[in-house]
N, C-alpha and C positions, 0 to 999 in steps of 0.2 A: 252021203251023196257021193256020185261018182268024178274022179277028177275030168276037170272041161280043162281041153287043149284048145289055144287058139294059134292062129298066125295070123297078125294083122299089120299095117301100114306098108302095105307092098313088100312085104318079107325081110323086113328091116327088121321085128322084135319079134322073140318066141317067147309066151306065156306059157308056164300050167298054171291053173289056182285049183283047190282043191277046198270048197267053202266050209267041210267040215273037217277042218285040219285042227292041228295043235300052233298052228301059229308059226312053222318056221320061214325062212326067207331064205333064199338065193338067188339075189338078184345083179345087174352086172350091166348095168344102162352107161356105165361111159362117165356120166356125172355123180362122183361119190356122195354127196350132201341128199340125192334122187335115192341113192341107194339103200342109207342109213332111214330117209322118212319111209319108202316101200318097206323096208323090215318090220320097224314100227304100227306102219297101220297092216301089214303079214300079223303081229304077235294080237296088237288091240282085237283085231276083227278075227283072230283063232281060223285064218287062212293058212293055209300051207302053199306059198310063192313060190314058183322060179320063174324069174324072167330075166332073157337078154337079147340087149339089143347090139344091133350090127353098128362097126363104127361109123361117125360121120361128124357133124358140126354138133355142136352141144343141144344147142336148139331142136336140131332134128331126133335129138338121139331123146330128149322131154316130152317131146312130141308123139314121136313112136312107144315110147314107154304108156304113154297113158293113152293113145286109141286102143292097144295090143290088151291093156289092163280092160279098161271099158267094155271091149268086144269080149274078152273071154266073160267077163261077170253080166253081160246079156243076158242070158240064157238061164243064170241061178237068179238073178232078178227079176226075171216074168212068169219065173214057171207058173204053174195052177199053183202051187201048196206055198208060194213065196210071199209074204207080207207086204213085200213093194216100196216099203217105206220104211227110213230110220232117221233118229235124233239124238246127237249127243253131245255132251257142254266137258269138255273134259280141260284138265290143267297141263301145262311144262312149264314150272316153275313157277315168274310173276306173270305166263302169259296165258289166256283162258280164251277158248274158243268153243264158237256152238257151230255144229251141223246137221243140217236137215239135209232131204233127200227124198225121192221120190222116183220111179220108173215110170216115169210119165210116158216115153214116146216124144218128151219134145225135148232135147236136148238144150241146156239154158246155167247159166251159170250167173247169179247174185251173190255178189261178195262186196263189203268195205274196205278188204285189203289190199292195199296198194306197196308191193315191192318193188317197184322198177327202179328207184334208188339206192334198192339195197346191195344190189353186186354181188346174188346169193351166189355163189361156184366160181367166181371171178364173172358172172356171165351182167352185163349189163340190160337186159328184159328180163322182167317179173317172172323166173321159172315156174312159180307156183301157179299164175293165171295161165300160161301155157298149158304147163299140165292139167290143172283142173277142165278146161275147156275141152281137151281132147278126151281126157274120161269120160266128160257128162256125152260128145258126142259119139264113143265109142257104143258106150252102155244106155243111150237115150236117157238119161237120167236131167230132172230138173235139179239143180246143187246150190244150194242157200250155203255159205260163210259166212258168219258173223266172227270178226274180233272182237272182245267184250274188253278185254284188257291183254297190254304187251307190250314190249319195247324191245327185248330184245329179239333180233331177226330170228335167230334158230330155236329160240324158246316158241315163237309166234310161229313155223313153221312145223314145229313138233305137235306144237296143240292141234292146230289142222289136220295133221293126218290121223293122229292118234282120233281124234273125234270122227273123222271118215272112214276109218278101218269100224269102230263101233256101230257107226251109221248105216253101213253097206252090210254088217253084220245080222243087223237088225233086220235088214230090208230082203235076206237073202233066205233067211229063214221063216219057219210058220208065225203063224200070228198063233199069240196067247189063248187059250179057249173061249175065254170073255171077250175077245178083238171077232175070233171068225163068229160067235154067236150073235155079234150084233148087239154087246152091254159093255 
């Protein structure tokens, strides 16, 4: 597949993804903790990333990062040949996360995880519901999070992306022979 260039949140973040990559990442949002899970779900989901974003307040700069991501993966998400849909339960360490996923068109995001106490970046708002939410409405995607188990913060933030990198993975490629036959 050919790489999709985007530019999105008013020219605040440049993406490429490249959805049949080897996985690498260069990415450069401003917030290093953003930086380290994008490589991650770059390596899980065998994306080839770069994205960066322009500076600004941390918040904006989460923000921008995950419309910029969503809008570029649009287009490998809906294609005709794309499955539309992925799920994965992956581990980081004692914390285990499941994600689903779907191109729905209706951008929506159900999660039980609640960080806004956690002061992931020094930043006091829940980075990861931030970002999640501008992905699903970047990429129209409906986005199911489950925490199954976890305690610690960056264990529990690692399992997430690493199961959305899988998830988008899945959704961005063909379905199995037995999936598009209809068995």
């Amino acid at each position: 597949m050919a790489a999709i260039e985007q530019v999105g949140e008013g020219g605040r973040a440049r993406v490429r993804v490249v959805v049949s990559g080897a996985g690498a990442a260069s990415v450069d949002t401003g917030v290093s903790v953003l930086d380290h899970l994008l490589g991650l779900l770059a390596r899980y989901a065998s994306f080839d990333l770069e994205l960066q974003v322009a500076p600004g307040s941390a918040l904006e700069e989460v923000a921008a990062a995950g419309w910029a991501l969503g809008d570029a993966l649009a287009g490998p998400l809906t294609a005709p040949d794309a499955r539309g849909y992925g799920s994965s339960a992956i581990p980081a360490d004692e914390a285990l996360a499941h994600v689903a996923l779907e191109a729905s068109g209706r951008p929506l995001v159900v999660s039980n995880v609640d960080l806004t106490t956690a002061h992931v970046a020094g930043l006091g708002a829940d980075v990861l519901a931030r970002f999640l939410d501008r992905l699903a409405a970047g990429a129209g995607l409906t986005l199911h999070v489950r925490l199954i188990e976890g305690r610690e913060t960056q264990h529990v933030l690692e399992a997430i992306f690493k199961g959305l990198g899988v998830a988008l993975a899945q959704a961005c490629r063909p379905p199995r022979r037995k999936e598009a036959e209809g068995g």
